[in-house]
C-alpha positions in Angstrom: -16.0 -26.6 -54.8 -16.4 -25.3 -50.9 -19.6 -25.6 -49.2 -21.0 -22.3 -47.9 -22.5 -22.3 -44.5 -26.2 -20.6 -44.0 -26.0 -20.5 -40.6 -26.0 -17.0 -38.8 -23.4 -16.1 -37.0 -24.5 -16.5 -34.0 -26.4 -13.5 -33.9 -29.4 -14.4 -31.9 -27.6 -16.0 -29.2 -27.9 -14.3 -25.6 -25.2 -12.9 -23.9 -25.1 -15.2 -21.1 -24.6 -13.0 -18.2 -27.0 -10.9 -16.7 -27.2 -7.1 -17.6 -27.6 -6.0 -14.2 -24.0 -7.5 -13.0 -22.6 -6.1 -16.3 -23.8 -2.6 -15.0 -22.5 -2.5 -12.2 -19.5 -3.9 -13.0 -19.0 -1.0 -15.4 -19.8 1.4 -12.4 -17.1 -0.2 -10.1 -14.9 -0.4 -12.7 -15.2 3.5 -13.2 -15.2 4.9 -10.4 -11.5 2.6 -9.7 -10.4 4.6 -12.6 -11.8 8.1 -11.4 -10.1 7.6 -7.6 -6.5 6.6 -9.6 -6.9 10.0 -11.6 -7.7 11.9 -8.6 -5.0 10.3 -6.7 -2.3 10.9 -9.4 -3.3 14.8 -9.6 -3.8 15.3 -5.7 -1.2 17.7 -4.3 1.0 16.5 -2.0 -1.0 17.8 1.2 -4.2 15.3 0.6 -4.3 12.1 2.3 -5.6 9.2 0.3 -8.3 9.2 2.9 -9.5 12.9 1.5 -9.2 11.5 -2.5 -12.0 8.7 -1.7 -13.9 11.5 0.2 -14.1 13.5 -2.8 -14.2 10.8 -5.1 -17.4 9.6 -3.2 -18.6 12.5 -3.4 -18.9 13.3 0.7 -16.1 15.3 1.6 -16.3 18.9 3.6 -13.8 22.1 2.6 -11.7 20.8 5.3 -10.6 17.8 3.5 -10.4 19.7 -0.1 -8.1 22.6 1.7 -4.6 22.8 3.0 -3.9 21.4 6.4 -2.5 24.8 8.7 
């Protein structure tokens, strides 16, 4: 007949790695996907330089409009 194990799964076991590198891995890893969709939907006019403006959150109207 088989044995059966008692132990836990190893459910009270710690993660390992700190929580605050976690976060703000999330957060960099984020806002690389945001900049890729705004770079991929930016119109043909916009400089990657004016997609990280906006993406930061920093740019003017004269990087969102048309160059004359």
């Amino acid at each position: 007949m088989a044995q059966h194990n008692t132990e836990v799964l190893h459910q009270r076991k710690s993660l390992g790695k700190c929580p605050l590198k976690m976060g703000m891995t999330g957060v960099a890893f984020a806002a690389i996907v945001g900049y890729f969709v705004l770079y991929s939907k930016k119109k043909p006019e916009a400089s990657a330089l004016d997609v990280a403006k906006v993406t930061a959150g920093v740019a003017h109207p004269d990087n969102t409009h048309p160059r004359r």
